[in-house]
PyMOL commands that place a pseudoatom at each C-alpha (Angstrom):
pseudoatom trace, name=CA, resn=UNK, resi=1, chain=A, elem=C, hetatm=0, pos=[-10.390, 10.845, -4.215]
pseudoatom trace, name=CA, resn=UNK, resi=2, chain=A, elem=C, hetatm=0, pos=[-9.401, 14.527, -4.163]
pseudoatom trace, name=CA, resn=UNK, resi=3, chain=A, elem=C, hetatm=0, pos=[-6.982, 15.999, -1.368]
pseudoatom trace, name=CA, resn=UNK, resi=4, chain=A, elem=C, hetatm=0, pos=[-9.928, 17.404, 0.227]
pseudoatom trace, name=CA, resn=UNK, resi=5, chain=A, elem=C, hetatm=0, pos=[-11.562, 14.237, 0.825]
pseudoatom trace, name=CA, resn=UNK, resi=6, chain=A, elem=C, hetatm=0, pos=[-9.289, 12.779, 2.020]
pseudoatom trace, name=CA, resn=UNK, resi=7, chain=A, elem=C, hetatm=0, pos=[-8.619, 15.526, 4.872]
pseudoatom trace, name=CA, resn=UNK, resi=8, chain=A, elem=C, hetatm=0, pos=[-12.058, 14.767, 5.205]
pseudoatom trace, name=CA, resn=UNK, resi=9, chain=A, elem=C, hetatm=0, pos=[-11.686, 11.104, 5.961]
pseudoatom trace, name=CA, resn=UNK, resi=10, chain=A, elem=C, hetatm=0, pos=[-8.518, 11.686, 7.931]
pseudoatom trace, name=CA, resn=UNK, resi=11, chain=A, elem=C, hetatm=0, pos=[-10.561, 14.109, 10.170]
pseudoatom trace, name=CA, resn=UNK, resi=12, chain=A, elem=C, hetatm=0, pos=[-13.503, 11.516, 10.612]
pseudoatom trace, name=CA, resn=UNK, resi=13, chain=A, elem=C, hetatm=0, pos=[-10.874, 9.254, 11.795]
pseudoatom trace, name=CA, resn=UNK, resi=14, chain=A, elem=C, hetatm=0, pos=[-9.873, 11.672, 13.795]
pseudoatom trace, name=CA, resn=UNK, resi=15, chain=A, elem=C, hetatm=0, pos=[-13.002, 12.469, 15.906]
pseudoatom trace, name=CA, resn=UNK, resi=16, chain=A, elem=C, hetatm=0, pos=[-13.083, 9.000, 17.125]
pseudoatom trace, name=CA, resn=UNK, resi=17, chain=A, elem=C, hetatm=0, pos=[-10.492, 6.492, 19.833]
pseudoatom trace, name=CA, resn=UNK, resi=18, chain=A, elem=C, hetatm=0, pos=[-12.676, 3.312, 18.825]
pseudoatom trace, name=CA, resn=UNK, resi=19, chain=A, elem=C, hetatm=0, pos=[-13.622, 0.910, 16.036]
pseudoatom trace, name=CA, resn=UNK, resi=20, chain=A, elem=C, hetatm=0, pos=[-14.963, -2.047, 15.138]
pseudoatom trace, name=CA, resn=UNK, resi=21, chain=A, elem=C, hetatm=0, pos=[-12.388, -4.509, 14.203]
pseudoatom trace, name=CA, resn=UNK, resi=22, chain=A, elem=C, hetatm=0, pos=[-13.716, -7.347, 12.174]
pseudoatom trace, name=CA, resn=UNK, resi=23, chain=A, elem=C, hetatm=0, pos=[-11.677, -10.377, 11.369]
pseudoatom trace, name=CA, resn=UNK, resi=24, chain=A, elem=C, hetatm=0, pos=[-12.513, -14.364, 10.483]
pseudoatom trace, name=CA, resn=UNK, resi=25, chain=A, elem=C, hetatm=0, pos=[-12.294, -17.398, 12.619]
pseudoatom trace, name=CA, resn=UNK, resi=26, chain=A, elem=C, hetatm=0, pos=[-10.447, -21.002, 11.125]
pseudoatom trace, name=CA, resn=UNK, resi=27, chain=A, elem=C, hetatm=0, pos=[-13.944, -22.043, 10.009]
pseudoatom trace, name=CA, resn=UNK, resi=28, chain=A, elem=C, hetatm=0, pos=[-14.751, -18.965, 7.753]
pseudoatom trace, name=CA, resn=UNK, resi=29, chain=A, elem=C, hetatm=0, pos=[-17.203, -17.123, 10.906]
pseudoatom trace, name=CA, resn=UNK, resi=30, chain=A, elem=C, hetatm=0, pos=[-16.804, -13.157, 10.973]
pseudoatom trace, name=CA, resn=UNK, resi=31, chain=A, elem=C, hetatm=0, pos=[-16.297, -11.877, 14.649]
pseudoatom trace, name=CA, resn=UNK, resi=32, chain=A, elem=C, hetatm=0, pos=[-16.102, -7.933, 15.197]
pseudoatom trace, name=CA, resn=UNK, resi=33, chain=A, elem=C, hetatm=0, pos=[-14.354, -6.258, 18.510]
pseudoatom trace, name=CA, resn=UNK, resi=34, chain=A, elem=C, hetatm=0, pos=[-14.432, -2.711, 19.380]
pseudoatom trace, name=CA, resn=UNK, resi=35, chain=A, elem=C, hetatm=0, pos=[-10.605, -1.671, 19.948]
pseudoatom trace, name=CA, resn=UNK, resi=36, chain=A, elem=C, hetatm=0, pos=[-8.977, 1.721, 20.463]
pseudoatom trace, name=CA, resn=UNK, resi=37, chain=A, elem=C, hetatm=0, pos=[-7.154, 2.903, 17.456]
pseudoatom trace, name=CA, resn=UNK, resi=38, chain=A, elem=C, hetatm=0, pos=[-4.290, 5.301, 16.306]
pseudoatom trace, name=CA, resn=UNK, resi=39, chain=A, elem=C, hetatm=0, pos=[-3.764, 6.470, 12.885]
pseudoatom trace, name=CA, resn=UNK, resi=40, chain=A, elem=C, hetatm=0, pos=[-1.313, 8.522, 10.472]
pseudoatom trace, name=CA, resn=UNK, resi=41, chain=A, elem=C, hetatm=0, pos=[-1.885, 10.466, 7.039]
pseudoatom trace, name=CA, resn=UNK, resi=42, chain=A, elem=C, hetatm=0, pos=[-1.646, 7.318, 5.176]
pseudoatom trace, name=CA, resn=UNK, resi=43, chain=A, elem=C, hetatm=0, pos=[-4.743, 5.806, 6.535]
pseudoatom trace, name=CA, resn=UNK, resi=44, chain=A, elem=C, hetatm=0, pos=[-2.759, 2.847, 8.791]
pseudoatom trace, name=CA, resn=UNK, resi=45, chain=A, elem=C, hetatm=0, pos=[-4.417, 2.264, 11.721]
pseudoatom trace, name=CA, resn=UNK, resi=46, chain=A, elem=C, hetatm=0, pos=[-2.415, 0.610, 15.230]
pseudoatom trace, name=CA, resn=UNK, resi=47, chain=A, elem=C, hetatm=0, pos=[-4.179, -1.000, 17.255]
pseudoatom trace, name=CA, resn=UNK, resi=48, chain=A, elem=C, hetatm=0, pos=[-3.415, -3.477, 20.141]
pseudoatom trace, name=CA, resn=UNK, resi=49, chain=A, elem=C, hetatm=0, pos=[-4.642, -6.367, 21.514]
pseudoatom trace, name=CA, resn=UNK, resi=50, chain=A, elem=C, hetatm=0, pos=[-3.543, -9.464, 23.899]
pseudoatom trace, name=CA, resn=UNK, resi=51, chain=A, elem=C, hetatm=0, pos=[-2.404, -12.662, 22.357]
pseudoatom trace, name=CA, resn=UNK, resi=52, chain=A, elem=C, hetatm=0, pos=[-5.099, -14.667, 24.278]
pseudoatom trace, name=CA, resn=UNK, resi=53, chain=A, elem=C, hetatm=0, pos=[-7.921, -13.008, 22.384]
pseudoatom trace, name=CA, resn=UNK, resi=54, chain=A, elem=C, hetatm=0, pos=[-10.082, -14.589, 19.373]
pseudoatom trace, name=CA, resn=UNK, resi=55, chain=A, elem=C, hetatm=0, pos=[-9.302, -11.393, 17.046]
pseudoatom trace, name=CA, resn=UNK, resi=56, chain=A, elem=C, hetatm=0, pos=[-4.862, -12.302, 18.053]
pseudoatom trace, name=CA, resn=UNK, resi=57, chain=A, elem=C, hetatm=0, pos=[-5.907, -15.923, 16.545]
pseudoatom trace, name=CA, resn=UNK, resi=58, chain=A, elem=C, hetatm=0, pos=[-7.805, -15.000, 14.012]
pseudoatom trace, name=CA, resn=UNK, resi=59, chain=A, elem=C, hetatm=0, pos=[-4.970, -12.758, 12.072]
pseudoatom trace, name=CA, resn=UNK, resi=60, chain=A, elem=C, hetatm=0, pos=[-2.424, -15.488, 12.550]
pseudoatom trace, name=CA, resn=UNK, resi=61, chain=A, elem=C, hetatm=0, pos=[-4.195, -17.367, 10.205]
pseudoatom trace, name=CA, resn=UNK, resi=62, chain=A, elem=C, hetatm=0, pos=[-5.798, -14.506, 8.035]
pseudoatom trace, name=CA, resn=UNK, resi=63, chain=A, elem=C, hetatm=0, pos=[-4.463, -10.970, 7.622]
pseudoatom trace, name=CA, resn=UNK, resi=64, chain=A, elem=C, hetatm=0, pos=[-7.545, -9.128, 5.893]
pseudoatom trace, name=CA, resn=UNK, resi=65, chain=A, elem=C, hetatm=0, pos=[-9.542, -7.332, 8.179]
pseudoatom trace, name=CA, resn=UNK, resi=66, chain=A, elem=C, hetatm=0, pos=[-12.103, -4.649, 7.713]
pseudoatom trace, name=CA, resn=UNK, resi=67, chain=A, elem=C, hetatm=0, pos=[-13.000, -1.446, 10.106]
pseudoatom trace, name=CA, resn=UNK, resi=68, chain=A, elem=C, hetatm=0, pos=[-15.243, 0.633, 10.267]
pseudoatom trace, name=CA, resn=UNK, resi=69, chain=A, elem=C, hetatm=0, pos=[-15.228, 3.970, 12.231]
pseudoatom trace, name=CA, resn=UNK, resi=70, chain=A, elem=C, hetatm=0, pos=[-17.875, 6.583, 12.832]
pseudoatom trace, name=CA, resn=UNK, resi=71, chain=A, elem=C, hetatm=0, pos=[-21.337, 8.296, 13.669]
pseudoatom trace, name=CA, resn=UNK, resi=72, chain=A, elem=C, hetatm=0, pos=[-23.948, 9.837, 12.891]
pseudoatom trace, name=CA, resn=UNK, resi=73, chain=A, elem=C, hetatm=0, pos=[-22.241, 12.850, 10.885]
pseudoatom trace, name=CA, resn=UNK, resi=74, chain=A, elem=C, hetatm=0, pos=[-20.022, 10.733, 8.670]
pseudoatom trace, name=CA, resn=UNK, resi=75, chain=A, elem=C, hetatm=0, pos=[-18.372, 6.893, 8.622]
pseudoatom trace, name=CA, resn=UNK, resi=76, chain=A, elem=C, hetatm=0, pos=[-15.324, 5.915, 7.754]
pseudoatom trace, name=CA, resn=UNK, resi=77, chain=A, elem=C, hetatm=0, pos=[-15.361, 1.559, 6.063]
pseudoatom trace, name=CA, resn=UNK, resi=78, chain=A, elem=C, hetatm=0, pos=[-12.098, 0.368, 6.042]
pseudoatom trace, name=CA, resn=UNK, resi=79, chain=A, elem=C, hetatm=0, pos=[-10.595, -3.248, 4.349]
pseudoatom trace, name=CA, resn=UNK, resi=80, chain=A, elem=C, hetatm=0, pos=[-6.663, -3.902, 4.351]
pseudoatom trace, name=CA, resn=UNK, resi=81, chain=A, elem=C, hetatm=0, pos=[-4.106, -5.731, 6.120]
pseudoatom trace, name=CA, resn=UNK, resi=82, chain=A, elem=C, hetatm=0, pos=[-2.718, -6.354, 9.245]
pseudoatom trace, name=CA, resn=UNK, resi=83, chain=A, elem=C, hetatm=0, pos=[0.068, -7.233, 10.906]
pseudoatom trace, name=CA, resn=UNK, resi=84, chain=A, elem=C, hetatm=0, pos=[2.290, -8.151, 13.685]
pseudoatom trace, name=CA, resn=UNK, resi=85, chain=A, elem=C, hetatm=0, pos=[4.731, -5.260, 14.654]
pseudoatom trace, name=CA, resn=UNK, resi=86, chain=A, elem=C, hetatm=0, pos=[8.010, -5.871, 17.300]
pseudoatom trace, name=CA, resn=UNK, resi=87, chain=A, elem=C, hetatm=0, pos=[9.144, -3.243, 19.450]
pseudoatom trace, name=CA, resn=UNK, resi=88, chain=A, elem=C, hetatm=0, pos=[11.833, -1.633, 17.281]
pseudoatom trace, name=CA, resn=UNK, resi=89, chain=A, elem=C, hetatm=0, pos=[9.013, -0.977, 15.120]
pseudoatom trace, name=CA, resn=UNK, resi=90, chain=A, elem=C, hetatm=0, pos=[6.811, 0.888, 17.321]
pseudoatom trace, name=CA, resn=UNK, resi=91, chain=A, elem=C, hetatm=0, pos=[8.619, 3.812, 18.496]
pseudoatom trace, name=CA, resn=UNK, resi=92, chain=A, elem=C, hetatm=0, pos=[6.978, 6.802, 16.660]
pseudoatom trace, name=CA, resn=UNK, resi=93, chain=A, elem=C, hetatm=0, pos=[3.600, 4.917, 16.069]
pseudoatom trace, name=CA, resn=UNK, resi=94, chain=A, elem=C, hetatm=0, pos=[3.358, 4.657, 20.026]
pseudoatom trace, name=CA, resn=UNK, resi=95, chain=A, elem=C, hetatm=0, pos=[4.099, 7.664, 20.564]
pseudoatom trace, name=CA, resn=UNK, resi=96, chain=A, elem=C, hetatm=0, pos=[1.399, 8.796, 19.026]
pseudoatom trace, name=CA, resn=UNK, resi=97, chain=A, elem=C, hetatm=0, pos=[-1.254, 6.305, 20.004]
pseudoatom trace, name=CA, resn=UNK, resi=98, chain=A, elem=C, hetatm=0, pos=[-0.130, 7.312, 23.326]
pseudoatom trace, name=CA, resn=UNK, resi=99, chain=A, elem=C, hetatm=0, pos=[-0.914, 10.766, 22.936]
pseudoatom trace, name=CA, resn=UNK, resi=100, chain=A, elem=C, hetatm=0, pos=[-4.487, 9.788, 21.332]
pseudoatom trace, name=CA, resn=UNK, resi=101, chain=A, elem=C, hetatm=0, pos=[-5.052, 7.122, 23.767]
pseudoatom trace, name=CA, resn=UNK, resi=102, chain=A, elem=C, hetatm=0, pos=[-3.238, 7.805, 26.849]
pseudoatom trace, name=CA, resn=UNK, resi=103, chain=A, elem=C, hetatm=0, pos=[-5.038, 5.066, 28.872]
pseudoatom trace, name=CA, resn=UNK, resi=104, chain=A, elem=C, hetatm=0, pos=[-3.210, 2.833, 26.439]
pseudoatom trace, name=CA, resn=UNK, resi=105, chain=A, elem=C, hetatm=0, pos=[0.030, 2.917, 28.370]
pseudoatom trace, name=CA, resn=UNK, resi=106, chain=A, elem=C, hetatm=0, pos=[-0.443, 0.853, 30.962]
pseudoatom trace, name=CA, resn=UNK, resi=107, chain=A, elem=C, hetatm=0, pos=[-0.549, -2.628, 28.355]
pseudoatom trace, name=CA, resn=UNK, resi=108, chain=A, elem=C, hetatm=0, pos=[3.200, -1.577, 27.838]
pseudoatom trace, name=CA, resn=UNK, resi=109, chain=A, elem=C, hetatm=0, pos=[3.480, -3.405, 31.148]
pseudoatom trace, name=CA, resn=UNK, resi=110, chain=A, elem=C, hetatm=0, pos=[1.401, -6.974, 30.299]
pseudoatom trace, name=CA, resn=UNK, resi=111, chain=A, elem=C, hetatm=0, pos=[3.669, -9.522, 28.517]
pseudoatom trace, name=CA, resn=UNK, resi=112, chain=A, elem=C, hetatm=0, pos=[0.554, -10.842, 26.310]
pseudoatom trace, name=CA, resn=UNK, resi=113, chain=A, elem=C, hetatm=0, pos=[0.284, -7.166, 24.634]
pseudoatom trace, name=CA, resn=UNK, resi=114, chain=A, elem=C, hetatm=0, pos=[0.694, -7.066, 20.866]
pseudoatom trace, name=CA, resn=UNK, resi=115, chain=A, elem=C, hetatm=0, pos=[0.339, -3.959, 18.472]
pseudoatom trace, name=CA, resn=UNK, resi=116, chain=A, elem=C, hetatm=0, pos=[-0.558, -4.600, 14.983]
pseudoatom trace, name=CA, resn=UNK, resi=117, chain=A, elem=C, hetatm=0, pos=[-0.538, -2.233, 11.856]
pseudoatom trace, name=CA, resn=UNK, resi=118, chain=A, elem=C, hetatm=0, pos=[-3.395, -2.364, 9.515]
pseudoatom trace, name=CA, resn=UNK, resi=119, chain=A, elem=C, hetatm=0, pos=[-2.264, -1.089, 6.232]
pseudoatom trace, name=CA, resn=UNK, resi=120, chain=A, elem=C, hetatm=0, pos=[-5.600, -0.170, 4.218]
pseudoatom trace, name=CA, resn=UNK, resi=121, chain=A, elem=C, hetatm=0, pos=[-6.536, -1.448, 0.863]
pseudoatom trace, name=CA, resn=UNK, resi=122, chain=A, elem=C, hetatm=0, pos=[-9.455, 0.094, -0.010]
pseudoatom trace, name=CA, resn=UNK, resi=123, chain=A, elem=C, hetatm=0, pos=[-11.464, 2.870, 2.310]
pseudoatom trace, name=CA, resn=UNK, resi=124, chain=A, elem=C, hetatm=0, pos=[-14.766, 4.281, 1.722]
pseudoatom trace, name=CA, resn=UNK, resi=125, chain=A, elem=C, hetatm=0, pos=[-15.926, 7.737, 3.374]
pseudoatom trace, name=CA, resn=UNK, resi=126, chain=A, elem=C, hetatm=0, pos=[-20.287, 8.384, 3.839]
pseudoatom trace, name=CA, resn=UNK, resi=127, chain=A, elem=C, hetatm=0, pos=[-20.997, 11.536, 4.701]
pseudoatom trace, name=CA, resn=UNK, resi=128, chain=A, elem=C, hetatm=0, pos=[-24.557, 12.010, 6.196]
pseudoatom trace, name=CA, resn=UNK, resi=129, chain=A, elem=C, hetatm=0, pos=[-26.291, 14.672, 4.613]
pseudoatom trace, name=CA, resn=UNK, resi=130, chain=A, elem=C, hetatm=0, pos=[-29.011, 15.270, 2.296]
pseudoatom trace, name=CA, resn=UNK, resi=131, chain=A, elem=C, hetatm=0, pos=[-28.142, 13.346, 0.123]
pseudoatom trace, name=CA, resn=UNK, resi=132, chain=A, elem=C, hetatm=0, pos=[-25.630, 10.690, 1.764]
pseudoatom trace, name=CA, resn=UNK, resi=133, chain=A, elem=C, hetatm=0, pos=[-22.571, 11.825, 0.168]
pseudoatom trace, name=CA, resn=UNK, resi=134, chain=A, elem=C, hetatm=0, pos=[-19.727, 8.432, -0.847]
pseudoatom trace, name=CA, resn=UNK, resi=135, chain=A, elem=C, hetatm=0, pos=[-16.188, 8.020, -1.587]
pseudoatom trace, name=CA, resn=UNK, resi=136, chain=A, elem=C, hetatm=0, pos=[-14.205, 5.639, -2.293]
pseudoatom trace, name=CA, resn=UNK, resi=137, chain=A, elem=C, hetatm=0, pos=[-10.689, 5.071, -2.015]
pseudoatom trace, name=CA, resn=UNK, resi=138, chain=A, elem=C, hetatm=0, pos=[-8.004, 2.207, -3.440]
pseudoatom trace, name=CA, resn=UNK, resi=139, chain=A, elem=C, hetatm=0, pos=[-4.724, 1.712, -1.990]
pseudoatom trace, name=CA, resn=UNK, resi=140, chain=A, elem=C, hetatm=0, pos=[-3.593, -1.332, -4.424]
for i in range(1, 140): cmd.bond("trace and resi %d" % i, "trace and resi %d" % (i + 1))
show_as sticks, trace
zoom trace
């Protein structure tokens, strides 16, 4: 994937403060949440949740995940994964999921709040034109 796509996919990413979030119960069933999202230049994604949700379960017991992010211009499908972050870790990243998502603050305050870093594996940007235009990335 050339530098150029890749802006490309960064900016997609970019346009949007949601995705779908799709992770795997104990019994091998796919559930998908829409979550608010962060990201840097090397595709990670942070995202938060409670530790009383299905998805905070779900990752205990499997890490992959897969996103996807988008609309009708282009669409951003996402595999990698995640995990668990402590506060030492989130100083920078917060910061600027903060300044993306500055509703966000107020879980800083509710003692079941978790963050989580998704760290992608393989990424694949659509572009919706005439033709669809599709690239794909690997991160391993």
């Amino acid at each position: 994937m050339s530098d150029d796509v890749k802006h490309e996919a960064l900016e997609a990413m970019s346009r949007h403060h949601l995705c779908v979030l799709s992770t795997v119960d104990g019994h091998a069933k796919p559930e998908s949440a829409i979550v608010g999202f962060s990201h840097n230049d090397k595709f990670e994604l942070l995202v938060g949740t409670s530790v009383l949700t299905r998805k905070y379960a779900n990752v205990q017991r499997n890490p992959h995940v897969a996103v996807v992010i988008g609309d009708e211009a282009a669409e951003v499908q996402y595999e990698g994964t995640i995990q668990q972050l402590d506060m030492a870790e989130l100083d920078e990243l917060l910061k600027d999921h903060f300044e993306k998502l500055p509703g966000t603050t107020k879980y800083l305050q509710d003692p079941n709040q978790v963050w989580f870093l998704i760290t992608p594996a393989w990424l694949r940007l659509t572009v919706h034109e005439t033709p669809n235009r599709v690239e794909e990335l690997r991160f391993v």
